[in-house]
C-alpha positions in Angstrom: 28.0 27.2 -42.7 28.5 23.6 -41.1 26.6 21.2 -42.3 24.9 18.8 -39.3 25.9 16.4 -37.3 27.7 18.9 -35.4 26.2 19.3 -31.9 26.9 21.9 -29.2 25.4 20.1 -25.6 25.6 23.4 -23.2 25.6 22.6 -19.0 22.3 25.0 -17.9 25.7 27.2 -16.0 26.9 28.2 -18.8 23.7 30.0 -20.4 21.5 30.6 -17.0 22.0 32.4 -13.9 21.4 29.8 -10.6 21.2 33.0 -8.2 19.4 35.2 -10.1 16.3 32.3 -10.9 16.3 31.4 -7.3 15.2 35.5 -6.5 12.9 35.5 -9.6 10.9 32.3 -8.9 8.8 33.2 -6.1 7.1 35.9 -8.6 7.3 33.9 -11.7 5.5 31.2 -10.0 2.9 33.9 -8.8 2.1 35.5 -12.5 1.5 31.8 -13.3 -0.4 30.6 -9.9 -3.0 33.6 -10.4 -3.7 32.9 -14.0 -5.2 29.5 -13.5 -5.9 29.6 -9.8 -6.9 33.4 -9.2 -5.8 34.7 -5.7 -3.3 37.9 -4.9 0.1 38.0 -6.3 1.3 38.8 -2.6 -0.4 35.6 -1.1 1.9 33.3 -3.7 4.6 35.3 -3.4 4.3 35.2 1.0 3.5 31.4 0.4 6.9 30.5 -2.0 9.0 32.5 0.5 7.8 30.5 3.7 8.6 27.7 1.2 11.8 28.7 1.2 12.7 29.5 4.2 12.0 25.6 5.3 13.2 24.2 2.0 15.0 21.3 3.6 12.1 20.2 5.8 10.4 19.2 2.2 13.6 17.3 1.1 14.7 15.9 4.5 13.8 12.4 4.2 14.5 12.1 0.2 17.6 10.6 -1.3 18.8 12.5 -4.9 21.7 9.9 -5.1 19.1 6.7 -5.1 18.2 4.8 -7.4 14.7 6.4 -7.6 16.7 9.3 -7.6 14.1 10.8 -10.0 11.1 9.9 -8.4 12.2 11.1 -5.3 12.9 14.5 -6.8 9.8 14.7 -8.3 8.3 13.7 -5.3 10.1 16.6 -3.3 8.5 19.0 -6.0 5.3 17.2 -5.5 5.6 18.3 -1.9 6.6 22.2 -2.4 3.3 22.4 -5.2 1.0 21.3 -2.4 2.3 23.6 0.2 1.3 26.6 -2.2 -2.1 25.9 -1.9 -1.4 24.8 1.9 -0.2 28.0 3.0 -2.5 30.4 0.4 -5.7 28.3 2.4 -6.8 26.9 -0.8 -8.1 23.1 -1.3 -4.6 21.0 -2.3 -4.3 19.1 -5.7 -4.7 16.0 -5.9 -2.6 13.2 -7.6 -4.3 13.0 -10.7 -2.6 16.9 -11.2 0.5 16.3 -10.6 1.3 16.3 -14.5 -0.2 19.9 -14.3 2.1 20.8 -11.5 5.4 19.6 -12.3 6.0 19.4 -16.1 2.9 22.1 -17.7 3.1 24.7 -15.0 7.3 25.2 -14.8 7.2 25.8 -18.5 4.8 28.6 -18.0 7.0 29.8 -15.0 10.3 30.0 -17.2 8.9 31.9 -19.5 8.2 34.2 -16.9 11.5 34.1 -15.4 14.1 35.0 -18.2 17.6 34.9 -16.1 20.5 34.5 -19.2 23.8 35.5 -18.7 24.3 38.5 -20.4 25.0 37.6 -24.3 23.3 33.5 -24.3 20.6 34.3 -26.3 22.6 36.3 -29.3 25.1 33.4 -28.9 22.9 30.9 -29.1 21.0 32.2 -32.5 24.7 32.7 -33.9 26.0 29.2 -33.5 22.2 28.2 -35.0 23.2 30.7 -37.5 26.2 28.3 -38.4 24.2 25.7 -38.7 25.5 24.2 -35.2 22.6 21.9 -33.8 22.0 22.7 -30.0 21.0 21.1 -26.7 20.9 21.6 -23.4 22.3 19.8 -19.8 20.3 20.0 -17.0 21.1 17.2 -14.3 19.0 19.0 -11.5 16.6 21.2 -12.8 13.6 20.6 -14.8 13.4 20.4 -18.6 9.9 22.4 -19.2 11.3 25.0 -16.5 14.3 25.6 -19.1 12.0 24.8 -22.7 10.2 28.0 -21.3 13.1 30.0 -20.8 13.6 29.3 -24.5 10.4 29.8 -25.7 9.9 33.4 -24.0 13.5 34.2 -25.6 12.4 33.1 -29.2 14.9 30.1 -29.1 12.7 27.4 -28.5 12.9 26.5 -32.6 16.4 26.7 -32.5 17.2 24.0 -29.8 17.0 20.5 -30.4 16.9 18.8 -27.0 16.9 19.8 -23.4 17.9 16.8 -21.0 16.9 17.6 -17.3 16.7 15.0 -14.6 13.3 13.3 -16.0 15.0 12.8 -19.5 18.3 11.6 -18.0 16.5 9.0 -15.8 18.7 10.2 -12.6 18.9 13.6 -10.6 22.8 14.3 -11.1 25.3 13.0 -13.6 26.9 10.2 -11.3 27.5 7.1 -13.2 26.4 7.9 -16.5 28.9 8.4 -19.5 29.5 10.6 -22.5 27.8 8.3 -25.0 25.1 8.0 -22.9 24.3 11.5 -23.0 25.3 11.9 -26.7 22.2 9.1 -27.3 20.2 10.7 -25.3 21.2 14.2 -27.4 20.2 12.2 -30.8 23.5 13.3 -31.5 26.3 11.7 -33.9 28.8 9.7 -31.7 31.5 11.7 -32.1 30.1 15.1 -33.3 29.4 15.9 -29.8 30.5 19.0 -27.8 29.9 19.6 -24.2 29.9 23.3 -23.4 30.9 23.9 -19.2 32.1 25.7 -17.2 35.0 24.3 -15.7 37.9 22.3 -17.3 37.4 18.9 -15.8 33.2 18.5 -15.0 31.7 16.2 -13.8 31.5 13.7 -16.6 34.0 12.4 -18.7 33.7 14.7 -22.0 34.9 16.1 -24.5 34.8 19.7 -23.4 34.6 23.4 -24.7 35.3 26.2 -22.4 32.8 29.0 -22.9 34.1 32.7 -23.8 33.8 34.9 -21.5 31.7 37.3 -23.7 28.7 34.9 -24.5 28.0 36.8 -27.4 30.5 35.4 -29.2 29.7 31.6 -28.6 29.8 31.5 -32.4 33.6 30.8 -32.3 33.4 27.9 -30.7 31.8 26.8 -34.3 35.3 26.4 -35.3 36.4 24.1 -33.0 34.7 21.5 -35.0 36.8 21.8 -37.9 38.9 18.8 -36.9 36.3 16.4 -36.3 
């Protein structure tokens, strides 16, 4: 069994299906929209769909590759929240919930809106297993969305961090550098793993390839050996 530092930062691609969450969110977010607001599941459902059908029209005159980037992200999520209750003919939140809407509510939506590749989770409790410390990359979706993907899978113990846009103080990963993220991690310089998809991403890493059975993310334990 290794013994920490050892960290294992994984990019959200490599563990989660994009495609598959985009056709589970509209009922996710309805499960989670009834149990504090009441209403039909249909009328959430009808309301996230027209949502989606004129996505851009919420996002049109934001910038995600600002400065503010993350405020203007948050404010574009602000924007799709209040349209639920827009289009369901309900009384629209206020600024004071905001909190409520965009970090407690999308925790309760992932854990109604389990989409792994087939073999993360067993992977992910092996490399714990090794004693491998693990995190989590998110540069455009939100942390709480993904800590309640955990939680419904039983991992939320086993992961240490989960950096979305709000932690990383940007929407995206221009500009920003390895040791940035590894301090943001809490992990050791130089103990530090990032787990993607593709052999050159989109920060300067140093970079594991995952198998293509997940299941077996527990050899990539080995790889620290010559650290």
């Amino acid at each position: 069994m290794l013994q920490s530092p050892f960290m294992l930062l994984f990019s959200d691609e490599v563990l989660f299906d994009r495609h598959l969450l985009a056709r589970k969110m509209p009922d996710a977010t309805a499960l989670v929209m009834i149990s504090h607001f009441g209403g039909s599941t249909q009328s959430w459902v009808d309301a996230y769909r027209q949502i989606l059908k004129d996505w851009e029209s919420y996002w049109v005159d934001l910038n995600l590759d600002a400065e503010d980037s993350v405020e203007q992200w948050r404010e574009g999520r602000w924007r799709v929240a209040r349209a639920l209750f827009r289009l369901t003919n309900r009384p629209l939140p206020g600024e004071d919930d905001i909190p409520l809407h965009l970090d407690k509510l999308p925790r309760e939506i992932g854990q109604n809106c389990q989409v792994w590749h087939p073999g993360a989770p067993e992977g992910l409790r092996g490399l714990a297993d090794l004693g491998v410390k693990l995190g989590l990359l998110s540069p455009s979706l939100a942390a709480p969305l993904l800590w309640g993907m955990f939680s419904a899978a039983g991992l939320e113990e086993l992961v240490d961090v989960v950096l979305g846009p709000d932690e990383l103080g940007q929407v995206g990963l221009d500009g920003l550098y390895w040791e940035r993220l590894e301090a943001l991690a809490q992990a050791e310089p130089g103990y530090c793993l990032l787990v993607h998809p593709n052999r050159q991403p989109p920060i300067k890493a140093p970079t594991l390839l995952p198998p293509s059975d997940l299941a077996r993310l527990p050899n990539l334990a080995s790889r620290f050996e010559g650290l």
